[in-house]
C-alpha positions as CSV (number, residue, x, y, z in Angstrom):
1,X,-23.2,-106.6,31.7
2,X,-20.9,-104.8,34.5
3,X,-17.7,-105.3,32.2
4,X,-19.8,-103.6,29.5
5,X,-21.0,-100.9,32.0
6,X,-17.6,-100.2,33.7
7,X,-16.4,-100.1,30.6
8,X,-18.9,-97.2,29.3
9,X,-18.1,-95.2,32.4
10,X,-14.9,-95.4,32.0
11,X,-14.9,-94.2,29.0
12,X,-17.2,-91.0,29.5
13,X,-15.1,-90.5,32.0
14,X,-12.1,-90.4,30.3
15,X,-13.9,-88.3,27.2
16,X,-14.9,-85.9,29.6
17,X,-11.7,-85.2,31.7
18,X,-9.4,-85.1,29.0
19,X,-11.8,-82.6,26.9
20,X,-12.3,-80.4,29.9
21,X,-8.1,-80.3,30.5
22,X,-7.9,-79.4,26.8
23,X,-10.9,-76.3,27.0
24,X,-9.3,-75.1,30.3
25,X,-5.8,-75.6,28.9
26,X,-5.3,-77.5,32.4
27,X,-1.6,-78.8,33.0
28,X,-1.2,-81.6,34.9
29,X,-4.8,-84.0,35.8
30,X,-5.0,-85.2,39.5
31,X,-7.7,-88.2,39.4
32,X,-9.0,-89.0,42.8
33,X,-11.6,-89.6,45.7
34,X,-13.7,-93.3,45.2
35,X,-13.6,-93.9,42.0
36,X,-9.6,-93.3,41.4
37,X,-9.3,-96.9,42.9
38,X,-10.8,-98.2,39.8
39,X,-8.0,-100.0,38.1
40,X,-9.3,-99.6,34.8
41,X,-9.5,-95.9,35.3
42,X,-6.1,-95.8,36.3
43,X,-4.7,-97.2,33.8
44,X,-6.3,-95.7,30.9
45,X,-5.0,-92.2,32.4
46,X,-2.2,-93.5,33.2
47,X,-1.2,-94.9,30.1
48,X,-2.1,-91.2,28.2
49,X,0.7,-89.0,27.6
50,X,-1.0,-85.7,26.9
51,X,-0.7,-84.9,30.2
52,X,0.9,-85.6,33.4
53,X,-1.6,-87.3,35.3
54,X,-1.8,-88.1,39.5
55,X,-3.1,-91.1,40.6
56,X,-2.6,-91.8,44.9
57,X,-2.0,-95.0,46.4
58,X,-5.0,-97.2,46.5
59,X,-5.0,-96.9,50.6
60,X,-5.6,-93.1,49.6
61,X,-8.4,-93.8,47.7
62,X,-11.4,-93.4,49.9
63,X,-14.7,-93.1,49.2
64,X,-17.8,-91.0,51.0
65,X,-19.6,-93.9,51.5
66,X,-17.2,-94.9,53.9
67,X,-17.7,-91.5,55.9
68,X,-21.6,-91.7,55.6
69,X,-21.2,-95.1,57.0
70,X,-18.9,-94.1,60.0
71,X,-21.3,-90.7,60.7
72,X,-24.3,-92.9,60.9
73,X,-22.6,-95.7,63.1
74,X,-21.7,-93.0,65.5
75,X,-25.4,-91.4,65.1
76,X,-27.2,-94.8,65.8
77,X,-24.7,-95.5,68.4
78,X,-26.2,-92.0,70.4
79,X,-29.8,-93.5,70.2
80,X,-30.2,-91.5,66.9
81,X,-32.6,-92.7,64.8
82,X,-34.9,-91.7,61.9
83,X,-37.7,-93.1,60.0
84,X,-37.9,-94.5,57.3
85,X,-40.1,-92.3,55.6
86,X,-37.7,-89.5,56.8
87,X,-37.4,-86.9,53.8
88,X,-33.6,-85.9,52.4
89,X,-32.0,-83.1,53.1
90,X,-28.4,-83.0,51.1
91,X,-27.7,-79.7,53.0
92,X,-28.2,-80.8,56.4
93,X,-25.0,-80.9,59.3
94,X,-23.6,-84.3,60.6
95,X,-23.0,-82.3,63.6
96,X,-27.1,-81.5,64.0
């Protein structure tokens, strides 16, 4: 079931970047952040030659999770804390 999934995204992905490059009559693709370290997804754009296409080194490939992760270490590490019924907030400040 993950293959099968992985596999789905991968291609909507895909679909969906390479028809967006085509309407903006992009030139060269940069695919990046968490999910560029999908190997998968790099090879399928990798393997394309419609356009030129930017993968970075895996150690490059860094996801937000990791950030949320290290912001709330550092929060909880202050004696921050919330509750768990705590309401979200996508706008707020790490800094606040």
């Amino acid at each position: 079931m993950a293959a099968s999934f992985q596999a789905a995204v991968i291609d909507v992905l895909y679909n969906k970047t390479m028809n967006a490059a085509r309407e903006f009559n992009a030139k060269e693709i940069l695919v990046a952040g968490g999910v560029s370290a999908n190997e998968p997804l790099r090879h399928i754009f990798q393997n394309q030659t419609e356009y030129r296409v930017h993968v970075p080194r895996l150690s490059l490939c860094t996801d937000n999770a990791a950030m949320i992760g290290a912001a709330a270490y550092y929060r909880f590490a202050y004696g921050h804390t919330s509750p768990l019924n705590m309401d979200v907030q996508p706008t707020w400040h790490l800094a606040s």
